[in-house]
matplotlib code that plots the C-alpha trace (Angstrom):
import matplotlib.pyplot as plt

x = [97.3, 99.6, 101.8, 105.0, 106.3, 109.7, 111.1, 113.9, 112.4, 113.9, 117.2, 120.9, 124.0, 125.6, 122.3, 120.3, 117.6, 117.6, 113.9, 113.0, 115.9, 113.9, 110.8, 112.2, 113.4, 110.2, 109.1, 111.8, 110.3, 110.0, 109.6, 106.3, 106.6, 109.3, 110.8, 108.4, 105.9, 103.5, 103.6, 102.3, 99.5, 98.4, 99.0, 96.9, 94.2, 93.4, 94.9, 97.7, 100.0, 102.9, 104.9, 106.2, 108.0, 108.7, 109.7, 107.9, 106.5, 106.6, 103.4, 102.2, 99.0, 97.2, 93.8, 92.1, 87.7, 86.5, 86.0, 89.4, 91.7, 92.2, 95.6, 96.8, 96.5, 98.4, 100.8, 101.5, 101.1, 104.1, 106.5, 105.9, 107.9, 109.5, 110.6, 114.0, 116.8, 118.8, 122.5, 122.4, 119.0, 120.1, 123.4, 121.2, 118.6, 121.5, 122.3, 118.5, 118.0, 121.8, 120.3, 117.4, 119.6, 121.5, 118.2, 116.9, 120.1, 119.9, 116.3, 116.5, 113.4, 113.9, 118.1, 116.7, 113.9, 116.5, 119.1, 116.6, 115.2, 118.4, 119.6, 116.2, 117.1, 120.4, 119.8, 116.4, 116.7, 114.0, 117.3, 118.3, 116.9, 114.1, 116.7, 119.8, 122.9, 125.2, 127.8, 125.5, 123.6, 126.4, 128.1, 124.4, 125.0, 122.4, 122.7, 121.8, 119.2, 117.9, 118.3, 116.3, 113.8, 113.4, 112.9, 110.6, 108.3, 106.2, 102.4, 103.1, 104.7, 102.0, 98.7, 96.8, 94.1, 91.1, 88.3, 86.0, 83.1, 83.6, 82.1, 83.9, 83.2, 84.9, 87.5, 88.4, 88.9, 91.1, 92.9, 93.2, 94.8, 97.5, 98.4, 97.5, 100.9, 103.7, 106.2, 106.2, 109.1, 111.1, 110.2, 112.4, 109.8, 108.3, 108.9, 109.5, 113.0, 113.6, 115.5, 117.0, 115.3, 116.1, 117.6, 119.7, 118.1, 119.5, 120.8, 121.2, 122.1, 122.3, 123.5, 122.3, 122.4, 118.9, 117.4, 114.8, 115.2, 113.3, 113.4, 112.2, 111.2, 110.7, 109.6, 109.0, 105.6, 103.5, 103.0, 99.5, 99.4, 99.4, 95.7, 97.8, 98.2, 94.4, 95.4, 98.4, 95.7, 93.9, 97.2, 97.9, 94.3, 94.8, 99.1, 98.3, 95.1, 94.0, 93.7, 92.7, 95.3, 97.7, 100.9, 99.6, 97.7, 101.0, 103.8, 101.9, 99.1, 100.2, 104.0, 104.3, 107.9, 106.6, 105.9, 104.7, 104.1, 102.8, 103.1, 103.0, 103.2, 102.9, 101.1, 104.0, 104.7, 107.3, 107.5, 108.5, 108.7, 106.4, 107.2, 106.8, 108.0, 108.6, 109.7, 110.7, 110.6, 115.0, 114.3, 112.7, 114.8, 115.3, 115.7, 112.5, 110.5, 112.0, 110.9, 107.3, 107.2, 107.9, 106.2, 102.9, 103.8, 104.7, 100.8, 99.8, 101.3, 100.3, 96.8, 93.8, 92.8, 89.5, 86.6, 85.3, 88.8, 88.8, 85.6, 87.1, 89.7, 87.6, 85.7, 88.4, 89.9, 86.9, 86.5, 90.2, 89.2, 86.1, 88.5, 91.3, 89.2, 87.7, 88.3, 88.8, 93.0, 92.6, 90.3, 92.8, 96.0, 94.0, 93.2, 96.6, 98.3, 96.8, 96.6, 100.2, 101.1, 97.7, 94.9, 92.2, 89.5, 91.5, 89.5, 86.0, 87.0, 88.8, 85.4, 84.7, 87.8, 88.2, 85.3, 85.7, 88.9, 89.2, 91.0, 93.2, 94.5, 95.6, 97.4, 98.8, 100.4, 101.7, 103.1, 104.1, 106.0, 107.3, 109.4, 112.2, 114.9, 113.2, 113.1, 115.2, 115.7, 117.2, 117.7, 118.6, 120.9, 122.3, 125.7, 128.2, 126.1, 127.4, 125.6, 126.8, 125.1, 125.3, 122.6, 122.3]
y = [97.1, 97.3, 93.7, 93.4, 90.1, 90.7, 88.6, 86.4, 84.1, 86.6, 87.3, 85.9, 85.7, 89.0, 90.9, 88.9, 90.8, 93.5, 93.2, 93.5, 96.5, 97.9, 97.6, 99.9, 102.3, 103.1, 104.6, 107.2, 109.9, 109.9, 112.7, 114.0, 113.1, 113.8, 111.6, 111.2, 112.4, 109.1, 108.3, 111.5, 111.2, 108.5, 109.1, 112.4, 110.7, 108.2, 105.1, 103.0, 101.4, 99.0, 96.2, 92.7, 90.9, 87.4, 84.8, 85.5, 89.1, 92.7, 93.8, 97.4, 98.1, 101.0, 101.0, 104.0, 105.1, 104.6, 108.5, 109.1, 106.6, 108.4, 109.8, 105.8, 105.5, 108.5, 107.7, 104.4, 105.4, 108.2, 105.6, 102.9, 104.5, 108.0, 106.9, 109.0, 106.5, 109.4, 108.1, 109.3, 106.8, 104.1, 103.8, 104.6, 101.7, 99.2, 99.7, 99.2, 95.7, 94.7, 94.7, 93.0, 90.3, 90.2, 89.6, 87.2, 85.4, 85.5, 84.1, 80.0, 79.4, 81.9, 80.7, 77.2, 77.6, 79.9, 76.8, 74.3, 76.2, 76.9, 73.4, 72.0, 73.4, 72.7, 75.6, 77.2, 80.8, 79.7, 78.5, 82.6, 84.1, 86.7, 89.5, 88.5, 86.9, 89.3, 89.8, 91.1, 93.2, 95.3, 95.0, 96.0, 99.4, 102.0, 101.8, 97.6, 98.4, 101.2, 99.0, 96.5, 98.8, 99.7, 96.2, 95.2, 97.9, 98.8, 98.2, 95.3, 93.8, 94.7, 93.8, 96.8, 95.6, 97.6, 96.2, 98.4, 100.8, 102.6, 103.4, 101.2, 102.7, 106.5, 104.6, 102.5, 106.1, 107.7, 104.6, 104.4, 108.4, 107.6, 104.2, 104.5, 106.2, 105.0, 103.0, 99.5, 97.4, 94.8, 91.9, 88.9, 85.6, 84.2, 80.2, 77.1, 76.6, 72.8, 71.3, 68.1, 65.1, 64.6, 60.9, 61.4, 62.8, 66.1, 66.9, 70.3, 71.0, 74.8, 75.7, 78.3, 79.0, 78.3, 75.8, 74.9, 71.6, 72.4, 69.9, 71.3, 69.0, 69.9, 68.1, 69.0, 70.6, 71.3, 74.9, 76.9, 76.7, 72.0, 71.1, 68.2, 71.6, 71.6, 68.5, 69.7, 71.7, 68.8, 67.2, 70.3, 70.0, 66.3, 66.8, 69.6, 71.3, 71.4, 68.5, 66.0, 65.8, 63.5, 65.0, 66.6, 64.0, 61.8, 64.0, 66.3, 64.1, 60.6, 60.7, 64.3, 64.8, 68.5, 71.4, 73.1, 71.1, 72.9, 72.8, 75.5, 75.8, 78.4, 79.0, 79.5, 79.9, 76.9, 73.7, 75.2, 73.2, 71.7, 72.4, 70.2, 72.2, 70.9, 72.0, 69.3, 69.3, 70.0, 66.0, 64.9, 62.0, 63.9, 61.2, 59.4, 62.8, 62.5, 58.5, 59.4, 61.9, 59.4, 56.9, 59.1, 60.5, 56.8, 55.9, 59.1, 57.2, 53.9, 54.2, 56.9, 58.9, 58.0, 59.2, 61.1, 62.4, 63.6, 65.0, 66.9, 68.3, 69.6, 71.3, 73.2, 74.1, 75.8, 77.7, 78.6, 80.2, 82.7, 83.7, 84.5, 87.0, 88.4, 92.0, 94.4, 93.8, 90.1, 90.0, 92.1, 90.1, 86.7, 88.5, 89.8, 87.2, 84.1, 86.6, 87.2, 83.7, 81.7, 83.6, 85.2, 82.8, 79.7, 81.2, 81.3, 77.4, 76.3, 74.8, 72.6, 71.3, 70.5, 68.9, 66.8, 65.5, 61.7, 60.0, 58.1, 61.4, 62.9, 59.7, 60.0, 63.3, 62.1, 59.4, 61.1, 63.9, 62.7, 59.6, 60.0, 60.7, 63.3, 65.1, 67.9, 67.8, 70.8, 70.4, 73.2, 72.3, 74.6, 75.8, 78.2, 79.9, 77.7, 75.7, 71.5, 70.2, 66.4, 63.7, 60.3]
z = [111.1, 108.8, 107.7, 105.6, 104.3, 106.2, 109.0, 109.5, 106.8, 104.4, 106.7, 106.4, 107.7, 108.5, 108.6, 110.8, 113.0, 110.4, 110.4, 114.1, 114.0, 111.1, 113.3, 116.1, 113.4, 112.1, 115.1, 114.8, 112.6, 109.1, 106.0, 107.7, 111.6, 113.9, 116.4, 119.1, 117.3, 116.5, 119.9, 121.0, 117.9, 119.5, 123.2, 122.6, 120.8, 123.7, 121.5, 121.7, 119.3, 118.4, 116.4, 116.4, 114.3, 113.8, 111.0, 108.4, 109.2, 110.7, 111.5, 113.0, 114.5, 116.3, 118.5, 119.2, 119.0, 116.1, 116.0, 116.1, 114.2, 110.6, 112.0, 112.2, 108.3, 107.6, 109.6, 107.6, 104.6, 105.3, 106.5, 104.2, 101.8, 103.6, 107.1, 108.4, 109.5, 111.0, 111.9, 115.5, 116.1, 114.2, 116.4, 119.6, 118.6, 117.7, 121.8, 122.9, 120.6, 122.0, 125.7, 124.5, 123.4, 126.2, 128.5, 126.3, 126.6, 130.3, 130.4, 130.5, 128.3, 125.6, 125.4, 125.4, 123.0, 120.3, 120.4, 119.8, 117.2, 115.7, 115.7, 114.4, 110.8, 108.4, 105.4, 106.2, 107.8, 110.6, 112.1, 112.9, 116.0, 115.1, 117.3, 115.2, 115.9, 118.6, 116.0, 113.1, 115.2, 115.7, 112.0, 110.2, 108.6, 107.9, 104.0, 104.8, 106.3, 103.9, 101.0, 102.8, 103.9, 100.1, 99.4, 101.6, 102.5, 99.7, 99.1, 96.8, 99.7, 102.4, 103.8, 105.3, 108.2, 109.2, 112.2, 113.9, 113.4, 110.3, 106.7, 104.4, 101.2, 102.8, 104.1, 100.7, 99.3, 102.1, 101.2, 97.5, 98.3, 100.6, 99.1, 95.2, 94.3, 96.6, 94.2, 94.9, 95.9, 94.5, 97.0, 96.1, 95.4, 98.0, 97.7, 100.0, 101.3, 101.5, 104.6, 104.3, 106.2, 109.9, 110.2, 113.8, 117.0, 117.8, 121.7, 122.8, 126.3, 127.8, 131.1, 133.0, 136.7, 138.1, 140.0, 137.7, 135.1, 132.0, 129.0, 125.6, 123.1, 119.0, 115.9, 112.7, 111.8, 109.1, 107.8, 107.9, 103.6, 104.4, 105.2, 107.7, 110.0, 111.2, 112.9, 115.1, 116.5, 117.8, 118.9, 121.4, 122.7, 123.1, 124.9, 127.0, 126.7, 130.9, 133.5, 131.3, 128.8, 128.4, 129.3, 132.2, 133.3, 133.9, 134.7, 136.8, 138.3, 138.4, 138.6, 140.3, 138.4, 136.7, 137.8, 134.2, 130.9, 128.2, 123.9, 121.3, 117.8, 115.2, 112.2, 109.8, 105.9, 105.6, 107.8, 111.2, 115.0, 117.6, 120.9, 124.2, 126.9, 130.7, 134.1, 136.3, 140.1, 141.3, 142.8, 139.3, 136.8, 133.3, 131.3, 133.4, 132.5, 128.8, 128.0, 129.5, 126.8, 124.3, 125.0, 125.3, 121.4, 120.3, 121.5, 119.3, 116.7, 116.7, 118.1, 117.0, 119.8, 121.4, 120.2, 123.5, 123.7, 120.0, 120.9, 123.6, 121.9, 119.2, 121.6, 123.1, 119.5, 118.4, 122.0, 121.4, 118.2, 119.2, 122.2, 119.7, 118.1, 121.1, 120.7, 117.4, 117.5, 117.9, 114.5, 113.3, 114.4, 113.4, 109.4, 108.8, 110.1, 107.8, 104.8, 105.0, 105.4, 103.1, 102.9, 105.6, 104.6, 106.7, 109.8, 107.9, 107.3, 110.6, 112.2, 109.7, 109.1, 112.7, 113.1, 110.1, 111.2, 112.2, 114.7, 112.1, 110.2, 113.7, 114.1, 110.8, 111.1, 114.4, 113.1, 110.2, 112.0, 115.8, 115.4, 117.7, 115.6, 114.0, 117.6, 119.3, 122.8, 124.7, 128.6, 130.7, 133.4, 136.3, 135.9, 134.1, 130.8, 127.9, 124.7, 124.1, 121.1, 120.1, 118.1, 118.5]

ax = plt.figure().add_subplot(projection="3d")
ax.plot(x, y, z, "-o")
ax.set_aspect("equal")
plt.show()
């Protein structure tokens, strides 16, 4: 794997989504490779490979026998610095991420999750949709997107990710020869972008037509660099993690008004969102479903979580963790990922400091983070496609 400091952390306005349109132009030939031509590398080789982007990152990664791989690191090492944005592609690719945007637009949870994101933040660029905005999607030009390229992708800029069977000291060398002499980049300083403090409850409703109610619930979060984000790991265990959690213990079980409840967070290099996410039966009260969810975070707040249930939770965090680095792209995805945003070593730590957590700092992060007026709440209702924001 291959991972750039480049998402839309580093984006704004009138070239947002330049790195995710970067991402697809990188597989479209470079100096060395022709269009078409990793794929078929790979393809022939018996491996597989792609890319992702997201706020704070572009990563690329390749799987293939460990007999077999060196192609993979030639490959990067040729477009970190000599990939071919022909003009034909780039216009070609602007069409492919415009219909992507389209369809995510269409789909209820991703619309409702982009405009509670984007109304979660005043100034910070976590606000912009990791695809772009429709209108700079289609004003981006290839020299924007070279000189970001330029920028961005350069060793100084990159972590490079390697997890199988292999002989490390030969594969340090074939390393130090493809990637000793590339010119860096000039990488603009990576700090903390401060948001102002939330003092009104923000209200976003999106209208869709569907038959489904889904209610999506944010508050502020901690990033993966605070030690206080160890804890929002035991607070998704404790919300939604199976039959015995809280959330869907009540609104599922006891008061049969969802259908799905589930929460997600990220690990992130600034503060980013908490997520509560529910689908309500077509009979269900909204603002019934919404209170419950309140008042169960308002007993987070005030009260520590018992110890069997703190117990429990723990548990499940640490199971959650050998399963996330289950197989040779998961180590790899779990590596890069906290060595681009902290540093690797968080997952050599993660046991302990989950096990040495207390009930009384989980309630203080809670409390900390999820008073009410800090929240976002986005509600999908059926009807014509339009966005209503408002705060309270």
């Amino acid at each position: 794997m291959v991972w750039y400091r480049a998402g839309s952390r580093f984006e704004r306005p009138g070239i947002t989504g330049i790195s995710h349109f970067l991402e697809h132009m990188m597989f479209k030939g470079t100096g060395r490779y022709q269009k078409g031509e990793i794929d078929s590398i790979t393809a022939s080789r018996g491996g597989n490979n792609n890319a992702f982007t997201s706020n704070d990152y572009t990563a690329y990664y390749f799987t293939f026998a460990s007999d077999r791989w060196w192609p993979a690191l030639e490959i990067e090492a040729d477009r970190m610095r000599n990939n071919r944005f022909d003009p034909d592609e780039f216009e070609l690719e602007r069409k492919v991420i415009v219909e992507e945007l389209k369809m995510e637009r269409d789909s209820p949870w991703r619309a409702l999750r982009q405009a509670v994101a984007t109304n979660s933040f005043e100034n910070h660029p976590y606000k912009f949709p990791v695809i772009g905005n429709y209108e700079d999607l289609l004003s981006i030009t290839r020299e924007q997107m070279i000189e970001y390229y330029r920028h961005f992708y350069a060793p100084n800029n990159a972590t490079l990710v390697l997890v199988g069977d292999f002989d490390t000291e030969g594969v340090l060398q074939r390393v130090k020869q493809l990637f000793a002499d590339l010119p860096p980049g000039k990488v603009p300083e990576t700090t903390t972008i401060p948001d102002p403090p939330r003092t009104r409850q923000i209200r976003v409703e999106v209208k869709k037509p569907t038959s489904i109610l889904r209610m999506l619930i944010a508050f502020a979060a901690p990033s993966v660099r605070q030690k206080e984000h160890y804890a929002l790991h035991i607070l998704d265990r404790v919300l939604s993690g199976g039959k015995l959690s809280r959330l869907y213990s009540r609104l599922i079980e006891k008061e049969r008004l969802a259908s799905v409840v589930n929460t997600e967070f990220s690990e992130t290099f600034d503060p980013y969102l908490f997520f509560i996410g529910v689908e309500s039966h077509k009979e269900a009260d909204l603002d019934k479903v919404e209170t419950m969810i309140f008042e169960e975070i308002a007993t987070l707040t005030q009260e520590p979580i018992p110890e069997a249930e703190l117990t429990r939770a723990k548990k499940q965090c640490i199971t959650q963790l050998f399963g996330s680095f289950e197989t040779t792209l998961d180590q790899a995805i779990q590596l890069g990922l906290l060595e681009t945003l902290h540093r690797y070593q968080y997952w050599n730590d993660y046991i302990q400091q989950i096990e040495r957590l207390t009930a009384e700092e989980v309630r203080d992060l809670a409390a900390r983070y999820w008073s009410p007026e800090q929240a976002t709440v986005g509600i999908v209702l059926n009807g014509a496609t339009e966005e209503q924001k408002g705060s309270l």
